[in-house]
C-alpha positions in Angstrom: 9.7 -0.4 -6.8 9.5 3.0 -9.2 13.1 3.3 -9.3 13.5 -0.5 -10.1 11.5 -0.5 -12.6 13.5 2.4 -14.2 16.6 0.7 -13.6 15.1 -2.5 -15.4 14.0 -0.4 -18.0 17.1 1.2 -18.4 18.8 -2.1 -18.3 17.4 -3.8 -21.2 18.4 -1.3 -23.3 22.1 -1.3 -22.2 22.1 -5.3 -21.8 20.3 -5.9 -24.5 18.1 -8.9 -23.2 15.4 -8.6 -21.1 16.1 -12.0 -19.2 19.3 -11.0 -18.1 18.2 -7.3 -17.4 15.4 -9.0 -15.4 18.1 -11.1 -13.6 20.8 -8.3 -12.8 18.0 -5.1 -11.5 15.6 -7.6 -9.9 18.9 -10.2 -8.3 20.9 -6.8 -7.4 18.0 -5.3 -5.9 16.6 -7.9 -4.0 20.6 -8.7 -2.5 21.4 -5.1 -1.9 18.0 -4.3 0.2 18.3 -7.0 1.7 21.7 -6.1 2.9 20.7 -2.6 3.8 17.6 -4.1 6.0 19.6 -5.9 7.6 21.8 -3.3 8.7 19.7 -1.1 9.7 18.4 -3.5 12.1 20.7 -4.1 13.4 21.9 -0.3 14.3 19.9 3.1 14.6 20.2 5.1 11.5 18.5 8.3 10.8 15.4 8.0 8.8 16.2 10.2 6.5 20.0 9.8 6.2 20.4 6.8 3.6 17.6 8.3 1.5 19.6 11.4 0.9 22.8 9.9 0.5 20.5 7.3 -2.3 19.8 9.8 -4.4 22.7 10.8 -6.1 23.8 7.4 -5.9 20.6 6.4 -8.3 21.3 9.2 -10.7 25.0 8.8 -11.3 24.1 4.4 -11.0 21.1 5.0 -13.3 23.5 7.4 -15.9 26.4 5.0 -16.2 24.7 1.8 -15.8 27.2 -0.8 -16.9 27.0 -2.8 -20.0 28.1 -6.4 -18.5 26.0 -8.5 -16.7 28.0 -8.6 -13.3 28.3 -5.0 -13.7 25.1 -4.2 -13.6 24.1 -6.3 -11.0 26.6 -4.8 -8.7 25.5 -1.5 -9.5 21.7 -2.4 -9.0 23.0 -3.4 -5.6 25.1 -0.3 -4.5 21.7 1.4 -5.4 19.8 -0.5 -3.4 21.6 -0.6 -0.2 20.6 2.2 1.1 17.0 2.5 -0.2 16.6 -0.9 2.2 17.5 1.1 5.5 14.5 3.3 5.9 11.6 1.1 6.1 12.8 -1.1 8.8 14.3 2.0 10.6 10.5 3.4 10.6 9.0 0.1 11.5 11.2 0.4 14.8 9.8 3.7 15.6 5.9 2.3 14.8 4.0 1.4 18.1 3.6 -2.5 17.9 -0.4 -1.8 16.3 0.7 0.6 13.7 3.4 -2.3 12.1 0.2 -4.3 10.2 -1.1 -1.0 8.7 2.6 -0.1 7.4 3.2 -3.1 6.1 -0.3 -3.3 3.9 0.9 0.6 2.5 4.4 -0.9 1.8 2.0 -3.7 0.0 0.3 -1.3 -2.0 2.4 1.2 -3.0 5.1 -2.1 -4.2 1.9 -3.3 -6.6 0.9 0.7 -7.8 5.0 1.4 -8.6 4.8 -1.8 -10.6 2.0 -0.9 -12.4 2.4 2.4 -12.8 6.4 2.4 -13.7 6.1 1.0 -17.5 2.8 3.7 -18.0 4.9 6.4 -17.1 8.0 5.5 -18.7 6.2 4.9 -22.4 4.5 8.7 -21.4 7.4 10.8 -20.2 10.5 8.6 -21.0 12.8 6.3 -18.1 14.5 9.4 -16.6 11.3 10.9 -16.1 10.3 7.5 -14.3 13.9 7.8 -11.9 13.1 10.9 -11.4 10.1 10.4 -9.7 11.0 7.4 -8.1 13.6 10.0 -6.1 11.7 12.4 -5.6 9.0 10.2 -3.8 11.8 9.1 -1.8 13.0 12.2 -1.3 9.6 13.3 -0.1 8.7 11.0 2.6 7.5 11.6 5.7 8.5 10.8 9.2 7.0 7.6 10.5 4.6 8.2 13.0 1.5 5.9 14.4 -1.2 5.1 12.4 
């Protein structure tokens, strides 16, 4: 949620409206999660495999964010593919009493990046904010049980 805050961020100023910046980060985000989730459920990736081929992919996505609509979107979605692999890939390795607990942290951590994404961008600029955003993803941990 950091990173797509960033990305909207970064978005407005290359689209120039916030409705369609709103439209292309949230719609590409939402579509290429979604696609990643769903592939990773439906084979065994490595936890940490499509978070370290993400981050480069964010950086140069985030740098040469396109100016068109479609573009954008697109991008958004590249992006986002493989940031939607590693939740469901941990959810597998969860025991079946540990899955609630995950989900409520996803929960939180979604509403905090929200929050805290537009405070942190005004503070120490938008590729301040994507930088974070990767290295938190960068830095997590195994799943285990709870």
């Amino acid at each position: 949620m950091l990173l797509e805050m960033a990305f909207l961020q970064r978005a407005m100023l290359r689209l120039g409206s916030p409705v369609h910046a709103a439209a292309a980060v949230v719609g590409g985000f939402l579509v290429g999660s979604g696609i990643g989730s769903a592939l990773a459920e439906r084979r065994s990736y490595p936890f940490r495999a499509p978070i370290l081929a993400a981050l480069p992919l964010a950086a140069a996505a985030f740098l040469l964010l396109p100016r068109s609509f479609p573009g954008a979107a697109a991008c958004c979605a590249v992006v986002a593919l493989p940031l939607g692999m590693p939740f469901p890939a941990a959810l597998v390795r969860l025991p079946r009493a540990s899955v609630p607990w995950a989900l409520a942290w996803n929960g939180c951590a979604s509403v905090a990046a929200a929050a805290a994404a537009p405070l942190l961008s005004c503070t120490f600029g938008i590729p301040a904010t994507a930088a974070l955003a990767a290295a938190v993803y960068a830095c997590l941990p195994r799943p285990r049980a709870l």
